[in-house]
PDBQT receptor file of N, H, CA, C and O in Angstrom, charges set to zero:
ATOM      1  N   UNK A   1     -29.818  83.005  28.531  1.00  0.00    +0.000 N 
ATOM      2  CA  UNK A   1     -30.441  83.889  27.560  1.00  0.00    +0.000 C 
ATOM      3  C   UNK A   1     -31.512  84.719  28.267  1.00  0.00    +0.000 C 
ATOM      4  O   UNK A   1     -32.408  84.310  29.005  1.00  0.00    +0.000 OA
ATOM      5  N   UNK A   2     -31.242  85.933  27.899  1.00  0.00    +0.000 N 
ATOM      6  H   UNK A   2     -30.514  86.265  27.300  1.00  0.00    +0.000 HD
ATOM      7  CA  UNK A   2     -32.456  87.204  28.799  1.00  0.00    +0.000 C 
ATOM      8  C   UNK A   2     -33.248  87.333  28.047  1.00  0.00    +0.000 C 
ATOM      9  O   UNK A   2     -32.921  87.605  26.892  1.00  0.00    +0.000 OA
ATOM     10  N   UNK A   3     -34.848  87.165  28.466  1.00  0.00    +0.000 N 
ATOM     11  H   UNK A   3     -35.114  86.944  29.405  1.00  0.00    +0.000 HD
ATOM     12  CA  UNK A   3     -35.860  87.641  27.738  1.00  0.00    +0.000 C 
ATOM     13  C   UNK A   3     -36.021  89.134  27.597  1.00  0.00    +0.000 C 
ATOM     14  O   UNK A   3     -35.360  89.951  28.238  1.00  0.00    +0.000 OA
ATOM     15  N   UNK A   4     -37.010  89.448  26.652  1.00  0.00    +0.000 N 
ATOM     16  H   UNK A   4     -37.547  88.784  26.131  1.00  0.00    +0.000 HD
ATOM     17  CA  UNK A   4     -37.289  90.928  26.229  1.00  0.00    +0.000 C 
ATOM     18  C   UNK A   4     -38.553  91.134  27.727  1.00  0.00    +0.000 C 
ATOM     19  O   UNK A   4     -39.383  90.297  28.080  1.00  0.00    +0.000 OA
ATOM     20  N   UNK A   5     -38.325  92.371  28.282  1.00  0.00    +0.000 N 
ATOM     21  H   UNK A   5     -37.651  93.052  27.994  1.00  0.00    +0.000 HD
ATOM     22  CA  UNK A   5     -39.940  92.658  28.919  1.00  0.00    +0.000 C 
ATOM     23  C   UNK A   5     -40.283  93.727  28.399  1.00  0.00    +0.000 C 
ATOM     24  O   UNK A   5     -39.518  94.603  27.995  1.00  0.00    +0.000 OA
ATOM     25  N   UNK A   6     -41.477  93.737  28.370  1.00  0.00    +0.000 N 
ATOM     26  H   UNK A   6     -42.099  93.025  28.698  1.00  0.00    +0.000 HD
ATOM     27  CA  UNK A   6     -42.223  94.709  27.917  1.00  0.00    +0.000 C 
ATOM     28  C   UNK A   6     -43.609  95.098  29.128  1.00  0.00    +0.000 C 
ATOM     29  O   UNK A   6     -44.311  94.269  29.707  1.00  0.00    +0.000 OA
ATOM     30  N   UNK A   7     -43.658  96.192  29.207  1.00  0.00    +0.000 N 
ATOM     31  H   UNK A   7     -43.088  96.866  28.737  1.00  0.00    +0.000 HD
ATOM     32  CA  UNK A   7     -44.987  96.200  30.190  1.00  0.00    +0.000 C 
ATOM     33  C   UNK A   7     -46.098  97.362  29.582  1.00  0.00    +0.000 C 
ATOM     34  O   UNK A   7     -45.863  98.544  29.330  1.00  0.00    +0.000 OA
ATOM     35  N   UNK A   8     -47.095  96.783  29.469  1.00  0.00    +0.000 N 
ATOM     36  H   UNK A   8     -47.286  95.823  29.673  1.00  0.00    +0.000 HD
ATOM     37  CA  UNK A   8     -48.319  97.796  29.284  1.00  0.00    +0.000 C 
ATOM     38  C   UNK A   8     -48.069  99.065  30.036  1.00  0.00    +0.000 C 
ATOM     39  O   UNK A   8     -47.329  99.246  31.004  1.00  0.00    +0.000 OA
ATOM     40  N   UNK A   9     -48.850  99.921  29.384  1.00  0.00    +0.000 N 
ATOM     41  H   UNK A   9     -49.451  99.775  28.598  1.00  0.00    +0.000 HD
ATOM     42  CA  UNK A   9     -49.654 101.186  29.383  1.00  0.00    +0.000 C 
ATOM     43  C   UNK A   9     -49.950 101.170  31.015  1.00  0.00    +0.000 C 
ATOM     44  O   UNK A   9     -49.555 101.837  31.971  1.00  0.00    +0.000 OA
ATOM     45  N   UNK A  10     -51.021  99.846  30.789  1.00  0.00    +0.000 N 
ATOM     46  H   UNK A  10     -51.342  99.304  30.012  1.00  0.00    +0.000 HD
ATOM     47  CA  UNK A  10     -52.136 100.148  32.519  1.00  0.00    +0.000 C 
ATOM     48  C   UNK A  10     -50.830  99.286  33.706  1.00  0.00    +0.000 C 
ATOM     49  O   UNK A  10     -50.728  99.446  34.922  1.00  0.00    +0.000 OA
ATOM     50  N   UNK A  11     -50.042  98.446  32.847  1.00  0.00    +0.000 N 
ATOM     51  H   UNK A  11     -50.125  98.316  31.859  1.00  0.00    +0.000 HD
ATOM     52  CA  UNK A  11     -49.039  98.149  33.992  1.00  0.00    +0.000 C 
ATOM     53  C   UNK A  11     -47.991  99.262  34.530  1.00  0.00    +0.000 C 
ATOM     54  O   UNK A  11     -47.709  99.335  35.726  1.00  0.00    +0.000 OA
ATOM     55  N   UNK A  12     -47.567  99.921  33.780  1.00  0.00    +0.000 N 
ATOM     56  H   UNK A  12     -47.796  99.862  32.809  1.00  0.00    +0.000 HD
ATOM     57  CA  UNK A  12     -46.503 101.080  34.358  1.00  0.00    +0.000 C 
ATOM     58  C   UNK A  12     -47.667 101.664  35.252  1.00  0.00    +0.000 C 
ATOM     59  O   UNK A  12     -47.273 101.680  36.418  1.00  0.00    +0.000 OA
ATOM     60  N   UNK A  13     -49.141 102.220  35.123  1.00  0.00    +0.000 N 
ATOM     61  H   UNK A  13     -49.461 102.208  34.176  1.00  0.00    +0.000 HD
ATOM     62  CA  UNK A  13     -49.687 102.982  35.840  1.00  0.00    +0.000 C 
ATOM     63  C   UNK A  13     -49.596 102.454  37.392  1.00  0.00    +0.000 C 
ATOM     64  O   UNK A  13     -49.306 103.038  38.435  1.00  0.00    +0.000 OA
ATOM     65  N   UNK A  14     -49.956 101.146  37.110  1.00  0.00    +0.000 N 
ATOM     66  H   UNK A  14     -50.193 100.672  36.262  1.00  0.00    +0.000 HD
ATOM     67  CA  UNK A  14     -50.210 100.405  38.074  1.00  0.00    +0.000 C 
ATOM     68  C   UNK A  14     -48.902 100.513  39.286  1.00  0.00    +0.000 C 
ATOM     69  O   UNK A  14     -49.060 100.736  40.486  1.00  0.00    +0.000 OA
ATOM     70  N   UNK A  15     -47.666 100.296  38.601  1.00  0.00    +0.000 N 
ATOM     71  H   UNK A  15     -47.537 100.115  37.626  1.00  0.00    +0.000 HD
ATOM     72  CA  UNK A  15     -46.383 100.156  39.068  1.00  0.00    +0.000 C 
ATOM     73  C   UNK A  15     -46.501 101.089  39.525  1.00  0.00    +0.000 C 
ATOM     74  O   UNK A  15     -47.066 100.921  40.606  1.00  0.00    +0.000 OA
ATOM     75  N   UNK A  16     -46.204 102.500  39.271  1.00  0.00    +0.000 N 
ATOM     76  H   UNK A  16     -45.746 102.637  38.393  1.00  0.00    +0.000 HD
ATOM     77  CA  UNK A  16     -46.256 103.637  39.824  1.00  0.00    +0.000 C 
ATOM     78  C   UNK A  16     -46.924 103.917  40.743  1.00  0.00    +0.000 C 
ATOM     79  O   UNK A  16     -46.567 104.821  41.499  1.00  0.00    +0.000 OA
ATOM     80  N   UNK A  17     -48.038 103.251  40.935  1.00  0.00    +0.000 N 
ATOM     81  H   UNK A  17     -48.328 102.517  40.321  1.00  0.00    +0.000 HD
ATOM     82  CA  UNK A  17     -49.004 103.968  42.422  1.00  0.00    +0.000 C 
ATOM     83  C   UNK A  17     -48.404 102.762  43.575  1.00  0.00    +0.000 C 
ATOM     84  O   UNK A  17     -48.728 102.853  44.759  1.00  0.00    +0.000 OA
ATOM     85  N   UNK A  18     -47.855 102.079  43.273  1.00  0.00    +0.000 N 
ATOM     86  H   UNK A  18     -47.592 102.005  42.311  1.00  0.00    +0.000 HD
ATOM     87  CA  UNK A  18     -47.284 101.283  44.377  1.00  0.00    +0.000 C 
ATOM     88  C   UNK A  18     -45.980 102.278  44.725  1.00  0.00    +0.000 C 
ATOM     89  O   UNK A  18     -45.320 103.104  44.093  1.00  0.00    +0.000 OA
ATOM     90  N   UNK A  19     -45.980 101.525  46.608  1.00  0.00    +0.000 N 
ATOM     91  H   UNK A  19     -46.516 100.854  47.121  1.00  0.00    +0.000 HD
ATOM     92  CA  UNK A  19     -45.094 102.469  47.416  1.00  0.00    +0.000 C 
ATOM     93  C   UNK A  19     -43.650 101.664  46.378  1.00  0.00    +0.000 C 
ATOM     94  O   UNK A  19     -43.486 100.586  45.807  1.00  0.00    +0.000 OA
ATOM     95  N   UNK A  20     -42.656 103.221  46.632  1.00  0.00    +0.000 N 
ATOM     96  H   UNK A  20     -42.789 104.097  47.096  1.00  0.00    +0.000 HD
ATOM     97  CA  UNK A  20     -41.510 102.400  45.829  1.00  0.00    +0.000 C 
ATOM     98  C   UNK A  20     -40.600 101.282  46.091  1.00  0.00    +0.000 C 
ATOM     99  O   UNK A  20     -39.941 100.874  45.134  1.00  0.00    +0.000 OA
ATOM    100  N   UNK A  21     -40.411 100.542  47.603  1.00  0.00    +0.000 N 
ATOM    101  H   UNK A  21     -40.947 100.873  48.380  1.00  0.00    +0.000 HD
ATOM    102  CA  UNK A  21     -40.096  99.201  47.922  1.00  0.00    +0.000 C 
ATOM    103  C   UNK A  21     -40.458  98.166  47.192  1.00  0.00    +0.000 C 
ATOM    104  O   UNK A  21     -39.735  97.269  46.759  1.00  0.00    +0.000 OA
ATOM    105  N   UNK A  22     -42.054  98.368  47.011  1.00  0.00    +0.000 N 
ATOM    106  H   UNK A  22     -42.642  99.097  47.363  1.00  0.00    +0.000 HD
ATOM    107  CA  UNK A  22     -42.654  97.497  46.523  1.00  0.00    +0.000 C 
ATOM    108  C   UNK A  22     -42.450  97.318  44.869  1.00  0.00    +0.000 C 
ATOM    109  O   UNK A  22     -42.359  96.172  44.427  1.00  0.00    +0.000 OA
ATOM    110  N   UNK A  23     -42.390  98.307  44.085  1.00  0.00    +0.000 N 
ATOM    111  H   UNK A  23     -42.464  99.237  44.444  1.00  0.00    +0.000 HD
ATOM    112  CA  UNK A  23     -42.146  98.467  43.134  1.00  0.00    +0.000 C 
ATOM    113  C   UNK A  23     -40.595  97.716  42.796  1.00  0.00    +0.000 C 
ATOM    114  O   UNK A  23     -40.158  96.790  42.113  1.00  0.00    +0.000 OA
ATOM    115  N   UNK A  24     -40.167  98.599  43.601  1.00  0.00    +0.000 N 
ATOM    116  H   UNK A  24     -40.522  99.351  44.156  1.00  0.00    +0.000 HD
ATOM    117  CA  UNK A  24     -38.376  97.857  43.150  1.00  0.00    +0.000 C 
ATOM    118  C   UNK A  24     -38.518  96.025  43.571  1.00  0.00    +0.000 C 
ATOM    119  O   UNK A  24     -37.787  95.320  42.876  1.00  0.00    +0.000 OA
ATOM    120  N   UNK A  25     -39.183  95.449  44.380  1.00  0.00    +0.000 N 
ATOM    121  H   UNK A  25     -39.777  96.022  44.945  1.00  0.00    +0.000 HD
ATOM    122  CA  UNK A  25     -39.487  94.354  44.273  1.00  0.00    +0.000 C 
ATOM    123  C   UNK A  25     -39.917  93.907  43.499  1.00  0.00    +0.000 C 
ATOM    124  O   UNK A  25     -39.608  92.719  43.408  1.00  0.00    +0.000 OA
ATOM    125  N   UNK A  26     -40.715  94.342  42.606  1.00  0.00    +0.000 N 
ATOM    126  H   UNK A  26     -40.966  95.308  42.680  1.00  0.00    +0.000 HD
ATOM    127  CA  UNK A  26     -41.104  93.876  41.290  1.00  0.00    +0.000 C 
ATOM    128  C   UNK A  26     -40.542  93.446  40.139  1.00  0.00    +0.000 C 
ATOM    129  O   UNK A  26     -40.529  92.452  39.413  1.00  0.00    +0.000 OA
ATOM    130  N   UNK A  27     -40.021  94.669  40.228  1.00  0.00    +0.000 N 
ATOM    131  H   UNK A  27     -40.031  95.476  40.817  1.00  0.00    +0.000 HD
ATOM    132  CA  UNK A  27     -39.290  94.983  39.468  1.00  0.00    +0.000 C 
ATOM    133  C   UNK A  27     -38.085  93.856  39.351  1.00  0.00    +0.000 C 
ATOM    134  O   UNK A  27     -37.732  93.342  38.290  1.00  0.00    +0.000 OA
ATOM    135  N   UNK A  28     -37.451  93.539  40.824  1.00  0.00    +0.000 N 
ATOM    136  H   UNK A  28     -37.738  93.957  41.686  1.00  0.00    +0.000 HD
ATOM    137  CA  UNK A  28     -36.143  92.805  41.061  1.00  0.00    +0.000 C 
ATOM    138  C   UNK A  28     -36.569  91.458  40.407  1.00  0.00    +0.000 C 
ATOM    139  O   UNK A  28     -35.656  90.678  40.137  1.00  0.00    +0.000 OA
ATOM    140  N   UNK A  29     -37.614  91.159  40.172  1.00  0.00    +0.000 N 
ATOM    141  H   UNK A  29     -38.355  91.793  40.392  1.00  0.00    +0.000 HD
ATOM    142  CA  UNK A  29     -38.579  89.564  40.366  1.00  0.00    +0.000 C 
ATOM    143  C   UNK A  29     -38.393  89.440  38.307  1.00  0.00    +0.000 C 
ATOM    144  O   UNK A  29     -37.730  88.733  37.548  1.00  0.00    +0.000 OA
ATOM    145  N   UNK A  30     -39.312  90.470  38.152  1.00  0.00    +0.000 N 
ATOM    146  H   UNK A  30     -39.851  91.044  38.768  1.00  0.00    +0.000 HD
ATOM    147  CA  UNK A  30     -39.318  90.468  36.370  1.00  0.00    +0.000 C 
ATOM    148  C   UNK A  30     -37.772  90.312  35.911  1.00  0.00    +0.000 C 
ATOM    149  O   UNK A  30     -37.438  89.510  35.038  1.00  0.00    +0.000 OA
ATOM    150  N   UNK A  31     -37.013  91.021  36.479  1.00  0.00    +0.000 N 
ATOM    151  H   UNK A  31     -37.284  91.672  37.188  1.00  0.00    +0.000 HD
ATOM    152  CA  UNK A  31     -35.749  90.910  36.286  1.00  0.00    +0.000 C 
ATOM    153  C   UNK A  31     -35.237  89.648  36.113  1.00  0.00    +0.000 C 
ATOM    154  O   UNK A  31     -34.791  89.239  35.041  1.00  0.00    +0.000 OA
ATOM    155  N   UNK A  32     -35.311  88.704  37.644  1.00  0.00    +0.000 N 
ATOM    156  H   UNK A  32     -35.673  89.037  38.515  1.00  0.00    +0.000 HD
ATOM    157  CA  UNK A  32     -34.708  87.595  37.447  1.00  0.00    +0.000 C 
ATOM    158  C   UNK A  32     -35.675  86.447  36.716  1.00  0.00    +0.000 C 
ATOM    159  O   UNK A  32     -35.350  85.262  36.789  1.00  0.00    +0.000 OA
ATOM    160  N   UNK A  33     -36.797  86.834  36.057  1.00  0.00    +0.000 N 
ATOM    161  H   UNK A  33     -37.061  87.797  35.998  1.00  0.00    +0.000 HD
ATOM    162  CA  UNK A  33     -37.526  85.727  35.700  1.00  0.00    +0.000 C 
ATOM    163  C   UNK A  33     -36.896  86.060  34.122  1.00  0.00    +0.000 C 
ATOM    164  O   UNK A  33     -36.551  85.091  33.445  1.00  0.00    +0.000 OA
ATOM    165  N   UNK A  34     -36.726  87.742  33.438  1.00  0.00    +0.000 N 
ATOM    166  H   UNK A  34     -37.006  88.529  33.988  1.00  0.00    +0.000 HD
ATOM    167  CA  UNK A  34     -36.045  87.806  32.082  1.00  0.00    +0.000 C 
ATOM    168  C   UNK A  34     -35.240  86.638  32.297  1.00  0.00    +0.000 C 
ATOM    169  O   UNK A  34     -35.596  85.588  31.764  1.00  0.00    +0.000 OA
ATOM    170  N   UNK A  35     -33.914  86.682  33.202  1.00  0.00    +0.000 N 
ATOM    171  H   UNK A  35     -33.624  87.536  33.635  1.00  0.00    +0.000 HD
ATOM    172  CA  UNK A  35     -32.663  85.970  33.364  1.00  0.00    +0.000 C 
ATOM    173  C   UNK A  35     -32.924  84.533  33.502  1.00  0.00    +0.000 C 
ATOM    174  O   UNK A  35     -31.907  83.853  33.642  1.00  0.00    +0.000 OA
ATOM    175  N   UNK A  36     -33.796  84.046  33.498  1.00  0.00    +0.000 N 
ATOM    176  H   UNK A  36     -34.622  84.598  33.385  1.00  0.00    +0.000 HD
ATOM    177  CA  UNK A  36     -34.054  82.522  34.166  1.00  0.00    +0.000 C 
ATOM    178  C   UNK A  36     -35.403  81.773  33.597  1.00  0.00    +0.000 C 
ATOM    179  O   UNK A  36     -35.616  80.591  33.866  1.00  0.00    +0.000 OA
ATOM    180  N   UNK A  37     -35.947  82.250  33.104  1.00  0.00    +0.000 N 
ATOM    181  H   UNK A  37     -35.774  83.210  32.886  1.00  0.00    +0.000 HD
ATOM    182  CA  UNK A  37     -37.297  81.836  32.432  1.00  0.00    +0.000 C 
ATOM    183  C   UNK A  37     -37.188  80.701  31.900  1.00  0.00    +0.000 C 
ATOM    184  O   UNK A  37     -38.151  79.943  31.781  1.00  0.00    +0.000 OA
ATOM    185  N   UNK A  38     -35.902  80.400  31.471  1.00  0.00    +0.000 N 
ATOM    186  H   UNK A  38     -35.120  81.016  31.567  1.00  0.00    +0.000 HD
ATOM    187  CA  UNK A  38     -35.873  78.558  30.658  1.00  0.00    +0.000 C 
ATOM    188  C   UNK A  38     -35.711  77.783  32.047  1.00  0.00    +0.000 C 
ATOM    189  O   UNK A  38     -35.983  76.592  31.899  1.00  0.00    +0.000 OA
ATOM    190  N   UNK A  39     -35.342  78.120  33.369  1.00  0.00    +0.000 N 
ATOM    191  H   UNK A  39     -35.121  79.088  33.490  1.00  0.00    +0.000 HD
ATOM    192  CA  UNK A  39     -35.338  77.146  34.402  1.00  0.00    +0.000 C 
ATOM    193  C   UNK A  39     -36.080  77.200  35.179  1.00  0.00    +0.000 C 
ATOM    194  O   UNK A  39     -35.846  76.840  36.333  1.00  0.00    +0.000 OA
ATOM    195  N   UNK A  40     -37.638  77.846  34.629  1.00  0.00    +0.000 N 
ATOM    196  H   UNK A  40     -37.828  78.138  33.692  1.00  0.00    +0.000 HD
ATOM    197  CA  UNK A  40     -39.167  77.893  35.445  1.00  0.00    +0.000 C 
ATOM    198  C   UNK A  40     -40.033  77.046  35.111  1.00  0.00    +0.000 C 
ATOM    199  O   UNK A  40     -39.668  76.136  34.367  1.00  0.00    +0.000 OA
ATOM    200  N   UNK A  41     -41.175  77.092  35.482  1.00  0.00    +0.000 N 
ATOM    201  H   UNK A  41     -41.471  77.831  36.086  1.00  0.00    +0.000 HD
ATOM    202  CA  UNK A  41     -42.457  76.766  34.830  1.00  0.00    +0.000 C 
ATOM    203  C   UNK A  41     -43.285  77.342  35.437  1.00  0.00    +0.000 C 
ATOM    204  O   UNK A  41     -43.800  76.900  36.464  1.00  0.00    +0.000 OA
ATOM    205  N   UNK A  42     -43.638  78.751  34.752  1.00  0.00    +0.000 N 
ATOM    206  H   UNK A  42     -43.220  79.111  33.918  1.00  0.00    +0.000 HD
ATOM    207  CA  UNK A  42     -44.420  79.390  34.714  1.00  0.00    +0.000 C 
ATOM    208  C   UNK A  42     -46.020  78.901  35.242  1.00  0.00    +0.000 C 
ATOM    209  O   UNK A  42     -46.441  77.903  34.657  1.00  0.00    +0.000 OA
ATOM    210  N   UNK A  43     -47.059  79.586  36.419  1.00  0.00    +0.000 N 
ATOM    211  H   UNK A  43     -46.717  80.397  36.894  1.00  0.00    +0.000 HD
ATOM    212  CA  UNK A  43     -48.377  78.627  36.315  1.00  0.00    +0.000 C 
ATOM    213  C   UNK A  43     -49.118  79.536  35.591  1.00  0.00    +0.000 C 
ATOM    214  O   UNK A  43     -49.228  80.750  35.759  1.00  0.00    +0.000 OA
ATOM    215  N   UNK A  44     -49.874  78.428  34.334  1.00  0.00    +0.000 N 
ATOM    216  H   UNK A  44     -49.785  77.442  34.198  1.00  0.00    +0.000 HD
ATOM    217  CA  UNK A  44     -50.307  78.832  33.354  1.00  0.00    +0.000 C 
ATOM    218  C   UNK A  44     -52.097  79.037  34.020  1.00  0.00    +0.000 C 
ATOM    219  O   UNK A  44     -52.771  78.276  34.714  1.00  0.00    +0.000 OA
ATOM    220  N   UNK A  45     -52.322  80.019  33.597  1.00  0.00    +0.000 N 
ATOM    221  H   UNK A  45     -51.775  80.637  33.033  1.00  0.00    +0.000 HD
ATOM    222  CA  UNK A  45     -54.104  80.237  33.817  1.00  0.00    +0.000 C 
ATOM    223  C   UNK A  45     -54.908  79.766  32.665  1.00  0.00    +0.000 C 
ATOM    224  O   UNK A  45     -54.688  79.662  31.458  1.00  0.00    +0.000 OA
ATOM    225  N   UNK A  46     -56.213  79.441  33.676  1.00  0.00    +0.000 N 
ATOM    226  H   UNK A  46     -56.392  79.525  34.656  1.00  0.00    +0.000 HD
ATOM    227  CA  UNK A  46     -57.259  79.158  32.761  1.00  0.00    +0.000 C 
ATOM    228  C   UNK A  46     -58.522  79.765  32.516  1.00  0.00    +0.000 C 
ATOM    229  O   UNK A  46     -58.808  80.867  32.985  1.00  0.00    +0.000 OA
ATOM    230  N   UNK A  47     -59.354  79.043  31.744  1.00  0.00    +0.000 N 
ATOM    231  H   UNK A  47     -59.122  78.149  31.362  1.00  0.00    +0.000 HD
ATOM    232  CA  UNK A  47     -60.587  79.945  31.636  1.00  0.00    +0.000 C 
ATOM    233  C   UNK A  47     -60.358  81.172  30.802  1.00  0.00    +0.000 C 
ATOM    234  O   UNK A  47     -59.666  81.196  29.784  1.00  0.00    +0.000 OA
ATOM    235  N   UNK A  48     -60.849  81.947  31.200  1.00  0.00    +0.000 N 
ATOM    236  H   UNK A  48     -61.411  81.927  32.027  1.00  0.00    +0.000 HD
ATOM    237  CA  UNK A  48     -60.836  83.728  30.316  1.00  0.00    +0.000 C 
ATOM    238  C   UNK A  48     -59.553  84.315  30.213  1.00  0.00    +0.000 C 
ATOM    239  O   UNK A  48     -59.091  85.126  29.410  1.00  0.00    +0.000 OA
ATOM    240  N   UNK A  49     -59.066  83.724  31.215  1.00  0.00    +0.000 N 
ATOM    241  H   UNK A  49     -59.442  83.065  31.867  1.00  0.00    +0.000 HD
ATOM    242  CA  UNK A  49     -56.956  83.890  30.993  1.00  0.00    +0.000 C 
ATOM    243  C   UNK A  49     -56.409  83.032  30.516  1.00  0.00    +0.000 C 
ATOM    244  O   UNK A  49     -55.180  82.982  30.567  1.00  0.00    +0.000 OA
ATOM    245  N   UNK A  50     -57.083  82.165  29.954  1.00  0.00    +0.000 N 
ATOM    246  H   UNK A  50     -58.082  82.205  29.913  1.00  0.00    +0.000 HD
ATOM    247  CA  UNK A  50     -56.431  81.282  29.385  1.00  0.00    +0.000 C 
ATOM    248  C   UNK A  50     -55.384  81.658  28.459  1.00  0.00    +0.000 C 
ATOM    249  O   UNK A  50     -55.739  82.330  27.491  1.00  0.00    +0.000 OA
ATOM    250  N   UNK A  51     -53.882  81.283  28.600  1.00  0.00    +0.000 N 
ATOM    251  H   UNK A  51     -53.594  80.737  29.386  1.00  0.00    +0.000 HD
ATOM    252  CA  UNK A  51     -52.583  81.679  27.352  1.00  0.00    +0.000 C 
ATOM    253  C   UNK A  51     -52.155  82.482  28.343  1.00  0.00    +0.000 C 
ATOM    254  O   UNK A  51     -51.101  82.999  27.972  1.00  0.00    +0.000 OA
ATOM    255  N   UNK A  52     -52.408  82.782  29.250  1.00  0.00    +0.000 N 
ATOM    256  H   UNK A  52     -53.264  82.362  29.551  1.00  0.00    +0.000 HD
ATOM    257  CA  UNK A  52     -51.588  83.959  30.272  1.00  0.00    +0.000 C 
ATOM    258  C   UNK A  52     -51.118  83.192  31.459  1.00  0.00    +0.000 C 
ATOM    259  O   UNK A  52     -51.704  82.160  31.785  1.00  0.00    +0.000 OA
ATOM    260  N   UNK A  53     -49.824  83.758  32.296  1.00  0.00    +0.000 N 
ATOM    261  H   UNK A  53     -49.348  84.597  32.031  1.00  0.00    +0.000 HD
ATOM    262  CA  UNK A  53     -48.635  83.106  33.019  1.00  0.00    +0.000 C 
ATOM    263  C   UNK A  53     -48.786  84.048  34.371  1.00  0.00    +0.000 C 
ATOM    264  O   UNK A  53     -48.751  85.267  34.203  1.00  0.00    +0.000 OA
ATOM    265  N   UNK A  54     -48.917  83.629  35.426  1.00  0.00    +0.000 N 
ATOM    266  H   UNK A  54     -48.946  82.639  35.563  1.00  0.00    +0.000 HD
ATOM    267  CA  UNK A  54     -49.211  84.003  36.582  1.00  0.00    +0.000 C 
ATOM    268  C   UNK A  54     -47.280  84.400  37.023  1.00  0.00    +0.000 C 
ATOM    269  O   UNK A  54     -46.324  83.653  36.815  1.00  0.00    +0.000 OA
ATOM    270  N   UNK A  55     -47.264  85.579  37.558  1.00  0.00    +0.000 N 
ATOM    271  H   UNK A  55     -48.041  86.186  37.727  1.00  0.00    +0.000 HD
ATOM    272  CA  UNK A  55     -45.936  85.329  38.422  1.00  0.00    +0.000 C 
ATOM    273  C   UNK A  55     -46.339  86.262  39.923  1.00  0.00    +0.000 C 
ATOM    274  O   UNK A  55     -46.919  87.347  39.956  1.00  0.00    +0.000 OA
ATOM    275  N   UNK A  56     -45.811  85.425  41.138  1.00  0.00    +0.000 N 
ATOM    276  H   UNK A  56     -45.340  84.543  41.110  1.00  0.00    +0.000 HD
ATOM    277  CA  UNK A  56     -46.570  86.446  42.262  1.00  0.00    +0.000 C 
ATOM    278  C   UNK A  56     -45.407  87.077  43.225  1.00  0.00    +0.000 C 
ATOM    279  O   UNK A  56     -44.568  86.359  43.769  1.00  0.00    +0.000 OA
ATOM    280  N   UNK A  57     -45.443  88.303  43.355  1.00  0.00    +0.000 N 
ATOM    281  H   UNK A  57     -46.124  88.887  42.913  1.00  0.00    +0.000 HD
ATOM    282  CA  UNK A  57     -44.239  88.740  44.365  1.00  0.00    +0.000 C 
ATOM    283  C   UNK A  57     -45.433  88.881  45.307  1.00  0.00    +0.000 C 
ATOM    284  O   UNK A  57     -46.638  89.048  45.124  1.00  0.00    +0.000 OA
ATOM    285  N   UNK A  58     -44.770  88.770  46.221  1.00  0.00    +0.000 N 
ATOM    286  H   UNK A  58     -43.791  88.634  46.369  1.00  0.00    +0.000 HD
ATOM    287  CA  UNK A  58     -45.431  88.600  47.788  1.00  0.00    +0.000 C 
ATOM    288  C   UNK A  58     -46.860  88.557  47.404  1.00  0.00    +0.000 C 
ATOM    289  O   UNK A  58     -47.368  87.700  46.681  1.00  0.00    +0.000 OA
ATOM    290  N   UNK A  59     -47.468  89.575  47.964  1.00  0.00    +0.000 N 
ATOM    291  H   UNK A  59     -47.056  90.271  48.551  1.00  0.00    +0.000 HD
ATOM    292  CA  UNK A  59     -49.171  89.900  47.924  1.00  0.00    +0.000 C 
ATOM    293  C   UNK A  59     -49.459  90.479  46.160  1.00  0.00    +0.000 C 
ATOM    294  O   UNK A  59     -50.548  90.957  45.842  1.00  0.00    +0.000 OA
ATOM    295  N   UNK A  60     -48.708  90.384  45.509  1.00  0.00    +0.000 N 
ATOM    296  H   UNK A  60     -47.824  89.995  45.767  1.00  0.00    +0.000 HD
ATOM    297  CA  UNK A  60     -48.618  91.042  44.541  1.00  0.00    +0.000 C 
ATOM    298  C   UNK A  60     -49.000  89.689  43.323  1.00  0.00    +0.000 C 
ATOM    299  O   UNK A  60     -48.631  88.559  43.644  1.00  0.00    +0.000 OA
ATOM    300  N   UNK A  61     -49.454  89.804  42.479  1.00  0.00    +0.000 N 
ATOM    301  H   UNK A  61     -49.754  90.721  42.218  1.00  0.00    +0.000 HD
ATOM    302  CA  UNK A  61     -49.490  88.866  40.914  1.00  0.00    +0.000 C 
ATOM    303  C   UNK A  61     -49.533  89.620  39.816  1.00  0.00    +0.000 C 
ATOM    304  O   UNK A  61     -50.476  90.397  39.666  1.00  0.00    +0.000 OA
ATOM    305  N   UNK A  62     -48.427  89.508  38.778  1.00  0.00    +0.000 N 
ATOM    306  H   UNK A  62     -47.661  88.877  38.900  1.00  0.00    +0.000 HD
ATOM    307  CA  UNK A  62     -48.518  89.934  37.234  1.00  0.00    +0.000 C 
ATOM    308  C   UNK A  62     -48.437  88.753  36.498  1.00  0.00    +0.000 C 
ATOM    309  O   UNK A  62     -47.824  87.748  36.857  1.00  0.00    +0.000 OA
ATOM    310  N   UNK A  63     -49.183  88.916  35.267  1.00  0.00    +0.000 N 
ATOM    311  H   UNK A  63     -49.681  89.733  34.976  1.00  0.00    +0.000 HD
ATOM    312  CA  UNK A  63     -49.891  88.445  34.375  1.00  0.00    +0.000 C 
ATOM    313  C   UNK A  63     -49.126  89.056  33.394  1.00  0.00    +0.000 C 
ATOM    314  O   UNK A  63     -49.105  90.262  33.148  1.00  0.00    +0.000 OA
ATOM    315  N   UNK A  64     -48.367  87.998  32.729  1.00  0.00    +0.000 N 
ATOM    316  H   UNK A  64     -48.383  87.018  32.929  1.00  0.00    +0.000 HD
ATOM    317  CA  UNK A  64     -47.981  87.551  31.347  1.00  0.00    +0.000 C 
ATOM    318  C   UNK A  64     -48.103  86.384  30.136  1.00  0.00    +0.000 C 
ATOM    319  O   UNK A  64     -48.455  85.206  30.207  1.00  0.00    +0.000 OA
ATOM    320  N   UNK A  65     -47.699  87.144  29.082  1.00  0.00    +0.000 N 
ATOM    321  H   UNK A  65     -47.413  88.100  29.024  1.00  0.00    +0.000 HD
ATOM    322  CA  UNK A  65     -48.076  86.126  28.064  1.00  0.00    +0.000 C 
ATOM    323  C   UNK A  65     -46.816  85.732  27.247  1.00  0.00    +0.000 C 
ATOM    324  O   UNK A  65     -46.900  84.898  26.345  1.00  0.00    +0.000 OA
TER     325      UNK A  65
């Protein structure tokens, strides 16, 4: 089962100023986490992020909920 993604406003901005390798890496990553998300476990943050889901491509981390 594929999840829905959705990305913010300040995330597309964000995406966009990255070189486009990097981007399509991202991109490839959200992809397979839609496709696979029931056979993860997400690391959950705490504190002031608390309820939000860390995922990291290389040097890179997005933040979902």
């Amino acid at each position: 089962m594929a999840y829905f993604v959705e990305f913010s406003h300040e995330a597309i901005a964000d995406l966009e100023a990255l070189a486009p390798i990097i981007q399509e890496r991202i991109l490839r990553k959200v992809r397979w986490l839609s496709d696979n998300f029931e056979n993860v476990s997400p690391q959950a943050l705490s504190a002031n992020l608390s309820g939000l889901f860390k995922l990291r491509v290389g040097d890179y981390r997005a933040l979902s909920d």
